[in-house]
N, C-alpha and C positions, 0 to 999 in steps of 0.2 A: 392504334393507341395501346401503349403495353398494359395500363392498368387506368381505372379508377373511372373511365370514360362512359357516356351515356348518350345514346341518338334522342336528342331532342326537339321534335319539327323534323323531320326528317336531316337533320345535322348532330356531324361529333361534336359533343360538347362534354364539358366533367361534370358527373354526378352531383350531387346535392352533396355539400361541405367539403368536395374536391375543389383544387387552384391550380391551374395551367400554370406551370414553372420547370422551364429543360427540358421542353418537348412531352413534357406529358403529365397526368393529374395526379397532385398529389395530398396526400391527410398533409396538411398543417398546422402548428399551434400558436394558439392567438397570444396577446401580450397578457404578459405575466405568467406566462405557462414554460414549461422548460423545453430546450433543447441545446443542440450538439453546435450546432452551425446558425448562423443566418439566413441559412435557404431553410429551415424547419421554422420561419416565422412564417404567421399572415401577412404581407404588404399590404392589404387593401388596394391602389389603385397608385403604389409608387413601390415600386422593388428595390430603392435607396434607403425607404420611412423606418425599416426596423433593423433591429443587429441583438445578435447572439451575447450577450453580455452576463458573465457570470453564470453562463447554464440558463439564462433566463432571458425571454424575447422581450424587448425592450426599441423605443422608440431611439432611435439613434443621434448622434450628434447633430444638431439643429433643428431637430423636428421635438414636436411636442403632442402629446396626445390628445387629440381633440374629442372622440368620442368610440366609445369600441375597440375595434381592433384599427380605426384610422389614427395614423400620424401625420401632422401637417405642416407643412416647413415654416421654420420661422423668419419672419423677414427683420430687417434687420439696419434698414435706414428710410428716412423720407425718399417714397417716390419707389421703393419697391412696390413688385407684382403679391397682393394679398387677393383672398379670397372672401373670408370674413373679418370681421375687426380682430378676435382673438390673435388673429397671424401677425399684426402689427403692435401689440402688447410689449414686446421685447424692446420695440424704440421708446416708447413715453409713455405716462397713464393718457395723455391728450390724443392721441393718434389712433384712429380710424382707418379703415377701409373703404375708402367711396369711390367707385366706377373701375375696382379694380386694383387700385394701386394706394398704400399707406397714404394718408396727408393728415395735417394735425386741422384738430375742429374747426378751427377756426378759418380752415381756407374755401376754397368754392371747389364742391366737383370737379366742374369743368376747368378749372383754374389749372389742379391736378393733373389734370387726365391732359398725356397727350395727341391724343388719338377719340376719334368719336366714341359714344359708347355703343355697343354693338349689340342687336336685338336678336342675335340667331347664335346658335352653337353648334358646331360643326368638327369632325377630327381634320387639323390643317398639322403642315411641319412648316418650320421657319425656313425662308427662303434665303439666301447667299449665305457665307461662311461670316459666322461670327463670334465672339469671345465673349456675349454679354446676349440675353434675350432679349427682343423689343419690347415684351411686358414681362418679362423674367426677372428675376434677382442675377445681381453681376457675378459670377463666380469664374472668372478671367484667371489664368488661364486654364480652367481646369476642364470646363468643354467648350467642343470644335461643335458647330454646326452644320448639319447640310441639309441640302434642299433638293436630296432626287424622288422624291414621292410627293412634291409643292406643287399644288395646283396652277402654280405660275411656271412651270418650267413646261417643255413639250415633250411631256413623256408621251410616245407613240401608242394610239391604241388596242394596237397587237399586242403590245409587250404588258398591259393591262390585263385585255383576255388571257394571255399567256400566264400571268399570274394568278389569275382565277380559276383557271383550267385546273393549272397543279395543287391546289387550295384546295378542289373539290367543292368549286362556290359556282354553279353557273350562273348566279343571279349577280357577282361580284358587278362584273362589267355595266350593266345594267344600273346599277346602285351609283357605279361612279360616273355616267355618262348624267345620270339625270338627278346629282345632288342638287342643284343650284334650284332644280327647279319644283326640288322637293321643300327647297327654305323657303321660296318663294311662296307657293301654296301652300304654306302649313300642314305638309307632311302628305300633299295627295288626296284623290278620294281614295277611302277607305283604307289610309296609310299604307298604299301597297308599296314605298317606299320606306319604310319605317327600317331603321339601324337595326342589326342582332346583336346583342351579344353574346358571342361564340368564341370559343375555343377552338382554334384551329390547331390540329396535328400538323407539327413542322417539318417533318421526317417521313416519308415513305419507304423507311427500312422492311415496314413490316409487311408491304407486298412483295407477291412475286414477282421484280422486273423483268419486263420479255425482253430485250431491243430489234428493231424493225428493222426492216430496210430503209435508206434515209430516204425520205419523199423529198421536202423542202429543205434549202439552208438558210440558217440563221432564223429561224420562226420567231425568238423573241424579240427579234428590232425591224421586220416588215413593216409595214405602214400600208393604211390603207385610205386611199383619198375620197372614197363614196360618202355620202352620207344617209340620213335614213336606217329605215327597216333595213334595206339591202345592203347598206353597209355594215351592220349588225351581222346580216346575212352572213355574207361574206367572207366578214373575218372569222364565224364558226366556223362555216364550212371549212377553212383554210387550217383553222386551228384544229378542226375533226381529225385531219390527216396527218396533224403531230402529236396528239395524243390522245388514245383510244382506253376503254374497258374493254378488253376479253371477253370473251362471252360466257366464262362462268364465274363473272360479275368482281373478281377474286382480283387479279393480277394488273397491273397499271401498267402500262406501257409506253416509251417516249424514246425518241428519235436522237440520234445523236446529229448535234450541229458543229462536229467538228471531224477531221478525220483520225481514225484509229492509232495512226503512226505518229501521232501531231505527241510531242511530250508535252505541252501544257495542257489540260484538259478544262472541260467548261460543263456545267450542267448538263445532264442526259449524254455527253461523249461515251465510248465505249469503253472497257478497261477491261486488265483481265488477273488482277491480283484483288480477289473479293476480300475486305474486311480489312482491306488499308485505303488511307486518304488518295485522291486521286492526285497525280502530278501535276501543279501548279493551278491546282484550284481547293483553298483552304477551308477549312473546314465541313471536309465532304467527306464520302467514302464510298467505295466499291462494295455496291449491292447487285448481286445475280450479272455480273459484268455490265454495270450502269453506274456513272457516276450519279449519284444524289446528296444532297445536303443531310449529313447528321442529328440527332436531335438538338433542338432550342435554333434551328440557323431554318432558312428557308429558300428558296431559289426565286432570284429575278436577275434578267439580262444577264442571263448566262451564268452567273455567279451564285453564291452562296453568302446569304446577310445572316449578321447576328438580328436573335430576336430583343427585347430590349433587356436589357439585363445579363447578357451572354458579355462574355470577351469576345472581344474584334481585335485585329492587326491594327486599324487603321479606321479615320472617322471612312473611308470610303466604303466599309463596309457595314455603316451604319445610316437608316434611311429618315435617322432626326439627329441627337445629338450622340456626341460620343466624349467619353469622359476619360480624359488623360493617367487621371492619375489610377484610375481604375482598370482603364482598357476596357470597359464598357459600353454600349448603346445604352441611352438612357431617352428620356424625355427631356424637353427644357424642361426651367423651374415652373411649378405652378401646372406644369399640364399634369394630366391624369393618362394613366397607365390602360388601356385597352384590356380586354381578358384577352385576348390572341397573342399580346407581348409583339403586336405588329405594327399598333396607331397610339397617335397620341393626340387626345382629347383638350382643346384648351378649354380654362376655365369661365363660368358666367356668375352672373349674380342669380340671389334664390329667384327676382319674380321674372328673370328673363326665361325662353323658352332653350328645351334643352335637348341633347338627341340619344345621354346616354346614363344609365344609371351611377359612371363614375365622376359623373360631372354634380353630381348631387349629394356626395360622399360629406364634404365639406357642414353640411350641413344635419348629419348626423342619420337620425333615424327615417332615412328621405328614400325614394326612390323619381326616374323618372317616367312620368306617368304616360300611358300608348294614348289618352284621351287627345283630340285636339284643339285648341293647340296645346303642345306638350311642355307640362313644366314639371318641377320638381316637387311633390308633393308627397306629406308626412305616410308614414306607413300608419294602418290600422291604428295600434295601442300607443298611439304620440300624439304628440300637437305642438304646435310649433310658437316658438319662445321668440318674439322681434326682440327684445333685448339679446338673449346670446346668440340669434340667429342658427339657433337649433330645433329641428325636432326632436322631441325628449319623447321619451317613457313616461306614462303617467306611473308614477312612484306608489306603491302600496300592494296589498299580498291581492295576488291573482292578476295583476298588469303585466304584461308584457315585457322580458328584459333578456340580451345575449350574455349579458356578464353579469358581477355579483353586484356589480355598482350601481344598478337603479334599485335594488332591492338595500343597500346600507343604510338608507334611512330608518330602518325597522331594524329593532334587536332581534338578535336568532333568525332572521330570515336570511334565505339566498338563494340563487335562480336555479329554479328548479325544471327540465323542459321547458324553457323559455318564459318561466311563469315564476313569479316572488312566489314564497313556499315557506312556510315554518320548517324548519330544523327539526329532526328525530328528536322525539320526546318534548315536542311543546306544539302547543295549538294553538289554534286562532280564535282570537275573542276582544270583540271591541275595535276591530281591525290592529291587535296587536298580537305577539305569540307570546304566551307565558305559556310555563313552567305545565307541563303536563304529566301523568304516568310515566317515570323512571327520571324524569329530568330534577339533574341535583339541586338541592334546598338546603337552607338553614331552619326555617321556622315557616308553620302551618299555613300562615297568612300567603306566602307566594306559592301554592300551590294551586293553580286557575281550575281546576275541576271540583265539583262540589263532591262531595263527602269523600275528601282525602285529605292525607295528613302526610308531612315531613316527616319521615320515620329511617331506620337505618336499615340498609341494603341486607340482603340474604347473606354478603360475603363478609358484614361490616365492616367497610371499605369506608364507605361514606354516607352519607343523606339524601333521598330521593323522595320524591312524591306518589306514595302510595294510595290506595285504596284503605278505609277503614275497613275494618273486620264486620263480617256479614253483608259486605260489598266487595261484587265482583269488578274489573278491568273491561271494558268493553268501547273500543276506537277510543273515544272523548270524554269519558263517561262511566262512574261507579255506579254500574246498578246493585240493587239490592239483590238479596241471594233469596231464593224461594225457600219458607218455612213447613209448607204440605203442599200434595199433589192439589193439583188445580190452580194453584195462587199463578194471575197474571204473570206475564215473562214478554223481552224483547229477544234475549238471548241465550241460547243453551246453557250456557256458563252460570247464568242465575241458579237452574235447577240442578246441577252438579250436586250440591250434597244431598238431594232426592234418587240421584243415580238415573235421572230421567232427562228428556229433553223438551224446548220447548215447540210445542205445537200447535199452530191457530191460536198464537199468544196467550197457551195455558202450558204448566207444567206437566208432562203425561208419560206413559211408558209406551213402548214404541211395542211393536207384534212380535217381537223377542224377547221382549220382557213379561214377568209378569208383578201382581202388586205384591208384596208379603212384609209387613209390619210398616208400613206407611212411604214405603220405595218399592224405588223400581230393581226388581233381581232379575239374573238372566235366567232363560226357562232350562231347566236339565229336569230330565225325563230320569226313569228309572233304569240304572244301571249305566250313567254319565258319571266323570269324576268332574266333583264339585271340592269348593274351598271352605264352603257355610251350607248350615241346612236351607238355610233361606233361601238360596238358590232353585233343590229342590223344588220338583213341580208335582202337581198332581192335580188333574183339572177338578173331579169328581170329589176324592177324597184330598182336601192340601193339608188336614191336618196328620194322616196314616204315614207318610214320605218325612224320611229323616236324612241325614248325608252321615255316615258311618264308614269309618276307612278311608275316606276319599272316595267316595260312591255312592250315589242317591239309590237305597235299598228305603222297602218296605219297614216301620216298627216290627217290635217285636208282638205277635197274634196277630200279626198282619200278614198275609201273602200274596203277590203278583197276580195278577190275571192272563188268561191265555195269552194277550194279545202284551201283555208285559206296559201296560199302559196307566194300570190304578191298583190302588194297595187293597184288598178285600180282608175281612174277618175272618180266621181259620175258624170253622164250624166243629164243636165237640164231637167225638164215637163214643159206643160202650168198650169195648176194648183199646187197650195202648196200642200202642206201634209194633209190639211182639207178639201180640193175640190171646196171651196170659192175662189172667183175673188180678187186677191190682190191688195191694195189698190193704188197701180201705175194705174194698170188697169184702174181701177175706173176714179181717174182724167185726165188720160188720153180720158177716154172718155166722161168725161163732156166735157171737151176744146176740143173736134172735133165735139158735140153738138150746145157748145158756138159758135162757129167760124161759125158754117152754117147756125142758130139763127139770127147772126147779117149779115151774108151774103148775106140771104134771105132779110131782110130788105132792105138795101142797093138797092136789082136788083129791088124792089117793088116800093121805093120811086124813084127811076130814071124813071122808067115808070109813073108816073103817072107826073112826073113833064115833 
């Protein structure tokens, strides 16, 4: 598988949002989503239901959108093949769907219907060639039908195995020998007969072909007459020796049933121009000198079939319907598409039993259930509506939905992860979304969050639902701003003009901060460059540390300590800095000179007088 593929159960299948379409898985986009072409649509479960129209995937001529990304053909006279009543809308408001087929209210089921009503669902193709389906809508001449995969014809059960083989299904054979009696028992004990659905790769381009020596000829149209275990037996064995695994598990290898010089070729024939079609066998090509089938085609009886949805030459090389004016395989009207693009599923009604999830599409948000016995029943977040014969989405925010449209009932909502979801800038309240933080406003009253106001945007632009002042933004919710350290908090944001954060739902400073005039400052040490003093730290002294220059130094009669840690008091000398007598000094000690000078006088001249 070149891309997008995933082993599932031990089978290839496509990833999760992959669709098998041309041989292999690919992203698709649903209706109403854009693209290039008609293959970049979802089909759901009919590769005719959608078309590229205008850039955009859209339900195409005759079908109508019934739910998701299903389109559902619209029928179109009394006595047409319907599924639900919707499909019959387009004849009358009187007209229904009962057992299958349009009739107006007032007639009898059975009246209707001409054919029993059937209690089992099963993948069948219509048997002989015809221009009209037997529960189909007439769309003469536009497909041919055939009947080479009809449980009524005598396809040989070699050429079954042989299709299994190349499939990489060993369980295929098995599946088809013992349907009937899988209907019969309701599905087996233990469902060990239970449908897959699977994605089969159509192409084994991407092994390495060996070719063998030829063992047997014609391996696809043997026959084998035993019955039984042994005949089972048998025809492995028989099929082992046309085609084999390698034994580094890697390389596919298959026989040629024709010989080499023959110029028409047939599946597994030999060739030796790799990377062209082979001669006289359509849409094949020469892989490692082995004819095999291309992407979107697959090999049976020797040949190469389109899958459904592929161009064909001819209905012969389609194994249900084939549509002329397309050059298409398709399904009849009304059946459902396979994920292999190989079967086609006819339709039932919701309370009959079913075998595949595409046979329940019709009915919306449905799948078919592995319980037994198996019917078609709502997915998880639905419930199922007998008037429009849907399971719906329950409607409202947090229900389950794949598109916008279960969620339109709600303003501002839209599916969000699978889930209704308010719209950026509006919440949920009352089970509605109003108008949240930043969602634009005229006036205070539609603003659904408490203590906010309609105010005009940073860029005045317009009007948005703000936060009043001294309330902060938080999810849903203005809280209030903290006014001192300690005041309760839910959210950091509260204590922002504290410079703090909240902790154990208080406002506080965190071990790099510390407190200085009622906030939190970051701690700077002595000889950090700081922007405020308040930064500045000083465990000891906080009042000595200043920030000066851009630098948390010491006041001034302050000085450092060894350890450069806390500001200390510079302690007085008796001498300055140069070791000289300063000039206080000085006259200080002339005037105790002076004084003793004139004192001595004084005691002299009294004595002597």
């Amino acid at each position: 598988m070149p891309s997008g593929a995933k082993c599932k159960s031990g089978v290839c299948d496509c990833a999760d949002g992959y669709t098998y379409a041309g041989g292999r898985c690919r992203l698709l986009n649903g209706l109403d989503s854009s693209c290039e072409t008609s293959s970049d649509c979802i089909f759901g479960y009919d590769r005719v239901s959608v078309t590229c129209q205008d850039n955009v995937c859209k339900c195409a001529d005759g079908y109508y959108q019934r739910s998701g990304n299903i389109c559902r053909l619209k029928s179109m006279k009394i006595g047409d093949a319907c599924v639900v009543h919707t499909d019959c809308e387009n004849i009358g408001p009187n007209v229904q769907c009962n057992s299958l087929r349009c009739v107006e209210v007032s007639e009898s089921p059975k009246a209707a219907s001409n054919e029993p009503e059937t209690t089992t669902a099963d993948t069948t193709t219509p048997t002989n060639t015809h221009t009209k389906s037997d529960i189909g809508n007439e769309k003469s001449p536009n497909f041919v039908y055939t009947s080479q995969l009809s449980k009524s014809t005598s396809t040989s059960e070699t050429s079954k195995d042989t299709l299994a083989l190349v499939n990489g299904r060993s369980d295929l054979t098995d599946d088809l020998d013992n349907e009937e009696e899988e209907r019969s028992s309701g599905g087996g004990a233990g469902g060990k007969n239970k449908s897959r659905e699977i994605a089969v790769q159509t192409s084994i381009d991407s092994f390495e072909l060996k070719p063998l020596k030829r063992l047997v000829k014609n391996v696809g149209t043997a026959t084998i007459s035993s019955s039984g275990s042994r005949r089972n037996f048998s025809r492995y064995r028989q099929l082992r020796n046309a085609f084999r695994f390698d034994d580094d598990g890697k390389s596919f290898s298959t026989l040629s049933n024709t010989d080499d010089d023959l110029d028409d070729k047939r599946y597994g024939s030999s060739c030796t121009e790799n990377g062209k079609i082979c001669a006289g066998l359509p849409h094949s090509i020469c892989s490692h000198n082995t004819c095999v089938c291309r992407s979107g085609y697959y090999p049976y009886n020797n040949k190469c079939y389109a899958e459904l949805g592929e161009i064909a030459e001819s209905a012969k090389e389609c194994q249900h319907a084939f549509d002329i004016l397309s050059n298409k395989c398709v399904c009849q009207n009304n059946f459902f598409y396979e994920k292999n693009l190989r079967s086609c599923r006819k339709p039932i009604q919701y309370h009959l039993s079913c075998t595949s999830d595409s046979q329940c599409s019709p009915f919306g948000a449905a799948y078919c259930s592995t319980g037994i016995p198996r019917r078609c029943t709502c997915e998880e977040y639905a419930e199922y509506d007998e008037l429009r014969q849907l399971c719906m989405y329950k409607e409202g925010l947090g229900e389950f939905c794949d598109t916008n449209k279960p969620c339109n009932s709600i303003p501002n909502a839209f599916c969000s992860n699978n889930y209704c979801a308010c719209r950026a800038n509006y919440m949920e309240k009352n089970k509605a979304c109003v108008p949240g933080i930043g969602a634009n406003c005229e006036a205070d009253i539609e603003c659904g969050i408490e203590n906010s106001i309609c105010d005009i945007t940073s860029d005045e632009t317009n009007r948005a639902c703000q936060c009043k002042k001294g309330y902060v933004h938080f999810k849903d919710e203005c809280l209030k701003e903290a006014e001192e350290l300690d005041d309760e908090c839910v959210e950091t944001a509260q204590c922002k003009p504290l410079l703090g954060t909240c902790i154990d739902k208080k406002c506080a400073c965190t071990h790099e901060q510390h407190v200085k005039l009622g906030r939190c400052e970051e701690k700077k040490v002595i000889n950090d460059a700081c922007t405020r003093s308040t930064q500045c730290f000083d465990e000891k002294e906080p009042e000595n540390i200043e920030c000066r220059n851009s630098v948390c130094q010491c006041k001034f009669g302050y000085q450092a300590n060894k350890e450069k840690k806390t500001c200390i008091r510079v302690v007085s000398s008796n001498k300055n800095s140069s070791g000289r007598p300063s000039a206080l000094k000085i006259i200080t000690f002339l005037l105790i000179g002076a004084a003793f000078l004139i004192t001595s006088a004084a005691i002299k001249q009294a004595y002597y007088d």
